[in-house]
N, C-alpha and C positions, 0 to 999 in steps of 0.2 A: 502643580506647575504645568504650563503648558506646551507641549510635544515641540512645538516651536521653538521656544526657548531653549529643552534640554538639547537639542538636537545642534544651536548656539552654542553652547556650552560646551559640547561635546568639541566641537569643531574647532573652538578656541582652545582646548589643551593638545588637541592635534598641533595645529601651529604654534603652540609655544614651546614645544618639543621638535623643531625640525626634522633635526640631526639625528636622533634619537628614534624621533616615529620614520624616517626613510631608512633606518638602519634594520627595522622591525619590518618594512615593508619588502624589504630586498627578499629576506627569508622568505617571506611569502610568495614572493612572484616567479624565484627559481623553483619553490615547489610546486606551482599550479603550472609555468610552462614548461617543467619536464612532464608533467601527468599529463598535461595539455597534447603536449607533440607524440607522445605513447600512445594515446588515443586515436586521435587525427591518421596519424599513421599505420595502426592498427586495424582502424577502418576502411581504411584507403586499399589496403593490399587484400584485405579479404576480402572486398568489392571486385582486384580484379582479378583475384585468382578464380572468384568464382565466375565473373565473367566470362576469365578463358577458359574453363572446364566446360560452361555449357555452349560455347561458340563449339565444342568438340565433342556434343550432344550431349549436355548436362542432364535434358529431361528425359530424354529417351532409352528405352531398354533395348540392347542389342543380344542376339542369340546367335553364338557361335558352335562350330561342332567341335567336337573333344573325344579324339578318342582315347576311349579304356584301355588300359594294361593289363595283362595277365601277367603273372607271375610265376614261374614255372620253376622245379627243382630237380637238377640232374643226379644222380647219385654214380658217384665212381663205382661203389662195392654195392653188389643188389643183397635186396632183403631175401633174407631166408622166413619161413612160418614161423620158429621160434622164436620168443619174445625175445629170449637172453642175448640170440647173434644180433636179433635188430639194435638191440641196446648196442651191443658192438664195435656195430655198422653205423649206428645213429655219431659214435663217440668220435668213430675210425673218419667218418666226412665231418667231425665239427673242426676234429686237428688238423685235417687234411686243408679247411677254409684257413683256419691259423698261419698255418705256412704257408698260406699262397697256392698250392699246388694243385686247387680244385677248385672248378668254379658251381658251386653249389645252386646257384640262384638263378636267372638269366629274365630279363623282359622282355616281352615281346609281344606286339602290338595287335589285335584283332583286325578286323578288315575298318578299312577308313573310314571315320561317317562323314556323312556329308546333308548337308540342310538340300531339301528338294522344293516341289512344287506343292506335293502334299501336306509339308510342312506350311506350308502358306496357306493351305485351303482349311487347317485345323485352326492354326491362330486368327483367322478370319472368323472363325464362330464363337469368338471372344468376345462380347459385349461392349467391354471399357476398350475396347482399342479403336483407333480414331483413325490412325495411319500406320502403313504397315511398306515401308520399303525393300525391296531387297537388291544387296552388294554384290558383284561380284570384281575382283579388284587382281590386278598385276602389273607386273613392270615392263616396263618400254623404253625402247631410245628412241628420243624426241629429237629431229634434226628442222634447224631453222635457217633457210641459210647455208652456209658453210660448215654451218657448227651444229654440234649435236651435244645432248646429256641425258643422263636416264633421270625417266619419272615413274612415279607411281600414279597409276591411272585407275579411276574406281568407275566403276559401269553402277549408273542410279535408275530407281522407274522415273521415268519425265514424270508420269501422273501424281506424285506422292512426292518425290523428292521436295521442290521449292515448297511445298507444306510444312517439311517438317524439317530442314535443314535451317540453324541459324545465320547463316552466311547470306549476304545481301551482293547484290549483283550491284557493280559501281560500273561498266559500262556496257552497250547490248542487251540481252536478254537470258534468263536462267533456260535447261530444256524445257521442251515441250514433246506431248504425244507425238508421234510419228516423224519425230525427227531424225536424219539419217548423215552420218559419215562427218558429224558438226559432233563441237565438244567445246564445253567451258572451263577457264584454267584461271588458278589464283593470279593475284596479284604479282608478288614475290616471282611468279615465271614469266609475267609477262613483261616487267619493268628491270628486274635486277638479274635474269642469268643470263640472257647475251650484251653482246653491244647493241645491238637494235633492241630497238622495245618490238614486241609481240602488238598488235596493233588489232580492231573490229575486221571480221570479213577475210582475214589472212591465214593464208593454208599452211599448215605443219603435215610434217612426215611424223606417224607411231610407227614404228618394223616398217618404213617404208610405205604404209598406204596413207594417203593423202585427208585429211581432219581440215574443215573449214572451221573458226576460232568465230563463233555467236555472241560470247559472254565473257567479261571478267570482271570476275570477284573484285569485290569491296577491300580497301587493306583492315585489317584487324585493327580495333581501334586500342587502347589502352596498353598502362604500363606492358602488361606480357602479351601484347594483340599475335606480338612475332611465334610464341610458342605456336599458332594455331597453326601457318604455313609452314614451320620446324614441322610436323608433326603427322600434319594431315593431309591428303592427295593433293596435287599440282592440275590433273585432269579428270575433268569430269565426263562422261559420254553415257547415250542410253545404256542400260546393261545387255541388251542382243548385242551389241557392236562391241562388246569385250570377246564374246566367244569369238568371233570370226576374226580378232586381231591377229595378223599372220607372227609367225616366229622367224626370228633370224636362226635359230639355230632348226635345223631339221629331226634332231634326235627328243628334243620335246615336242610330246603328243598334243593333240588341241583338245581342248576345253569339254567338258561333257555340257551340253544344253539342259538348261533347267536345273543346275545344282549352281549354287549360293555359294560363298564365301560366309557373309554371315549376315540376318535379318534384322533390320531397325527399326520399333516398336513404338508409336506416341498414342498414348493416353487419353483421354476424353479432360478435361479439366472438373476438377473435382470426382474423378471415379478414384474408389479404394487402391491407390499407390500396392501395399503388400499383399490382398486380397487377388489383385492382377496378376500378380509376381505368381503365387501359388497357382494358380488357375491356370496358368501358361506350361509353368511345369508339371503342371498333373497331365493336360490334356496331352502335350507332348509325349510324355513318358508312355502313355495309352499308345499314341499312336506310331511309336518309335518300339512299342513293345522293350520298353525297360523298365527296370526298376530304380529307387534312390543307389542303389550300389554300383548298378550298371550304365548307370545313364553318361550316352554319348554325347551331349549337349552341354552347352553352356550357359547360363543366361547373367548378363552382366550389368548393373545398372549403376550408371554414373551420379543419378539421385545421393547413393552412400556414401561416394566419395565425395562428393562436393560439402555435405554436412560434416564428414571425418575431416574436412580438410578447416570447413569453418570452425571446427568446435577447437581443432589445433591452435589454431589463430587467437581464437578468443582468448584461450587460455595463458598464451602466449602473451598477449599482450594486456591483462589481466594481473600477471605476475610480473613483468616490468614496471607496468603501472602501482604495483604494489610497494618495489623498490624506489621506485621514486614520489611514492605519499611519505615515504618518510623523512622525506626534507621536508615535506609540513607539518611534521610533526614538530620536527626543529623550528619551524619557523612559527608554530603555536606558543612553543616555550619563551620564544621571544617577545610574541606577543603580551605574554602572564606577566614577564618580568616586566615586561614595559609600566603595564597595569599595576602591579605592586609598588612600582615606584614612583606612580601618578598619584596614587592613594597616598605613600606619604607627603609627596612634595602637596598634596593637595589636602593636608589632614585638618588646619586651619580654615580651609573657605569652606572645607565641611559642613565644619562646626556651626560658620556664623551663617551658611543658608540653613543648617537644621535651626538655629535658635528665630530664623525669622519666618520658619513656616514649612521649610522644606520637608517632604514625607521622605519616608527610607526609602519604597519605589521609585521618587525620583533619582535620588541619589544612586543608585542602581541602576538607572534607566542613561542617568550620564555615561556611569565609565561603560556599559555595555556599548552604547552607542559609539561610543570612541572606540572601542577595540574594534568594533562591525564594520567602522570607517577606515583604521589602518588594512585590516583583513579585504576588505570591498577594493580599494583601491590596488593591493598588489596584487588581486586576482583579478581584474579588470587588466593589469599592465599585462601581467603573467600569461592572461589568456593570447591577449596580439602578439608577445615574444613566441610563444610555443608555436601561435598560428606562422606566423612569419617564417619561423623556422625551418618547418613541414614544407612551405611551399621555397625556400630555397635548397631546400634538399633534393625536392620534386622535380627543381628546374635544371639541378646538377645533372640527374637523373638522365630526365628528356634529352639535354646536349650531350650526355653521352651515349644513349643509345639510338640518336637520333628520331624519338620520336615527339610527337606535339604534346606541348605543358598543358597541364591541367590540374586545376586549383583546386586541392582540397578545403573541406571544411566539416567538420566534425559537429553536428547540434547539440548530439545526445551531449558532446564532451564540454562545449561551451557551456550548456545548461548544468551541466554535472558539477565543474568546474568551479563556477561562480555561485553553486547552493554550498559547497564546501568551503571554500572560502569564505563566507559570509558564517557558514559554521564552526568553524574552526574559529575564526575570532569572538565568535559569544561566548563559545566552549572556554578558550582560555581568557578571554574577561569577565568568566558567570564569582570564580571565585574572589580573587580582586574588588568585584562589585557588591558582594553578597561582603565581604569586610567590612568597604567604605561606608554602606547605608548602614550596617549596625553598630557604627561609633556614635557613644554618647556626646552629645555638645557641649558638654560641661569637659570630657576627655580630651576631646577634639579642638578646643580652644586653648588648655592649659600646653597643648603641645609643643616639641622644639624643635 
């Protein structure tokens, strides 16, 4: 029989079952578009979380200083040379911790480390490093006007910085070398904390000394673009022109020159990611004269987070996804039944295409196709219900955090989506089928 035909055939016991095959199809399409919109969604948000993680230097390593604790123990009762009174003594300050009455333990901090200039000139003879900023970073009141607020202001190298920062300049210019008493500032400051907007070429007060405004940032784009201005400095400035920010208060000391806040590290694309990592800490510890026990440093790379955060994710929506394949489970069952009872209503025309020629692989190739066809079609509906869904969710979203819609669309999940469905109905028409093509025609006619 030819493919045309069965394929006829199929189609015609689809419509002679309306009611029946749209009741079989519903099952289907509530399980592809809850899988659907779990997916789509799923995607969507670990697109921008990871987004926002690296707008907040995803790819780059930063090195902070840290410093060590000593641990010290006072003892109320002193030792004597005899083991027995130490025993005593040891017993006498464990009950004396007990009750409160002694303070056995106390911490207390070695002298402060602090990242230098040295330290730049050692990670400088790191091979895979590509760019190498250093921060120095404090708080200020920013007065505009009439009005004033504190900001966090971070001192960048002009040379290096626009290299390696993912933040885009939306009007003006980012710094540059030898630029003096000028500073660039987010969005979010120059648009939403006062009543005037912060404008190109207009002078702000830090502690009172006068900042001409070059540059303002791009707004963040995406579902979370906001966490990046939440989060991250308001003022950008060479980093010379942090040390000599004056203080409003007189009893804070200024700034020591040439000491960091903390160093911001980018990579060569394609050099050894963990081989860098080690290399950075070895030479350091050399030249900080520490060891892994002592070491004053930090070094912290947003690369692991962003993966811990995608593998969350995945997982995450993975095991919701799982919860809702099993309405296609239910809606396979629907399908078998349906199948089971196309075979009997259909046990007679069996019969008299097997006595006029029909092979059993056709007959099997019918009800397959017919179940392939109920299956096809509510994962086709299923897929634009789920997609639909995703993006009124998306839109609720947008108007209420106020920011611009943006249409998702999941491939992997569309293609995922519509091979399952299509399997899922062979799956539950393989037995059904495998029934009908091995009834005998002489069975299959005398039937009632």
């Amino acid at each position: 029989m030819k493919l045309a035909k069965i394929l006829k055939i199929a189609l015609s016991m689809v419509k002679a079952n309306k009611l029946r095959s749209w009741l079989t199809i519903i099952g289907v399409i509530i399980g592809i578009a809850s899988v659907m919109a779990i997916v789509t969604t799923g995607e969507y948000f670990q697109e921008q979380v990871t987004e926002t993680l690296e707008g907040l230097g995803g790819d780059t390593i930063t090195i902070v200083a840290s410093t060590p604790f000593q641990i010290s123990y006072e003892e109320d009762v002193g030792y004597e040379e005899s083991s027995e009174e130490s025993t005593v003594t040891t017993a006498e300050n464990k009950e004396g911790s007990e009750n409160g009455s002694s303070e056995p333990m106390e911490v207390e901090p070695v002298t402060e480390a602090e990242l230098t200039r040295m330290d730049v000139f050692v990670l400088r003879s790191i091979p895979a490093i590509e760019y190498l900023n250093v921060n120095v970073e404090d708080g200020a009141e920013l007065k505009f006007g009439s009005e004033s607020t504190y900001v966090w202001v971070k001192g960048v190298d002009p040379n290096v910085w626009p290299e390696l920062t993912k933040k885009k300049v939306g009007e003006g210019r980012m710094l540059a070398p030898g630029d003096r008493s000028v500073v660039v500032i987010s969005n979010e400051l120059a648009t939403n904390t006062f009543e005037r907007e912060i404008r190109l070429n207009q002078m702000i007060l830090l502690n009172g000394r006068s900042y001409r405004v070059i540059g303002i940032l791009a707004k963040d784009g995406g579902l979370l673009g906001g966490l990046g201005g939440l989060f991250g400095s308001s003022v950008y400035m060479p980093y010379q022109e942090v040390y000599s920010l004056p203080y409003s208060d007189e009893e804070v000391p200024e700034r020591e020159r040439d000491v960091y806040d903390n160093i911001e590290i980018k990579l060569y694309k394609g050099a050894d990611y963990d081989l860098a990592l080690q290399e950075i800490e070895r030479k350091l510890r050399l030249s900080r004269r520490v060891t892994e026990d002592t070491q004053d440093f930090y070094v912290n790379s947003q690369k692991e987070a962003i993966e811990s955060t995608q593998k969350l994710i995945n997982g995450l929506t993975a095991f919701l996804a799982l919860i809702a394949g099993i309405s296609l489970l239910v809606g396979s069952t629907g399908i078998a039944n349906t199948m089971f009872t196309s075979v009997l209503e259909k046990t007679k025309e069996i019969g008299i295409m097997k006595a006029i020629g029909a092979k059993n692989s056709d007959i099997m190739l019918i009800f397959l196709f017919n179940a392939a066809m109920i299956s096809l079609v509510g994962g086709i509906i299923g897929i634009l219900l789920g997609t639909a869904a995703v993006q009124v969710i998306l839109l609720l979203i947008s108007i209420k955090m106020n920011i611009p819609f943006e249409f998702a669309l999941s491939l992997k999940g569309t293609v995922v989506a519509t091979l399952v469905s299509i399997v899922v109905g062979l799956i539950a028409g393989l037995v059904p089928a495998k029934n009908a093509s091995e009834l005998k025609p002489v069975d299959a006619l005398r039937y009632e």
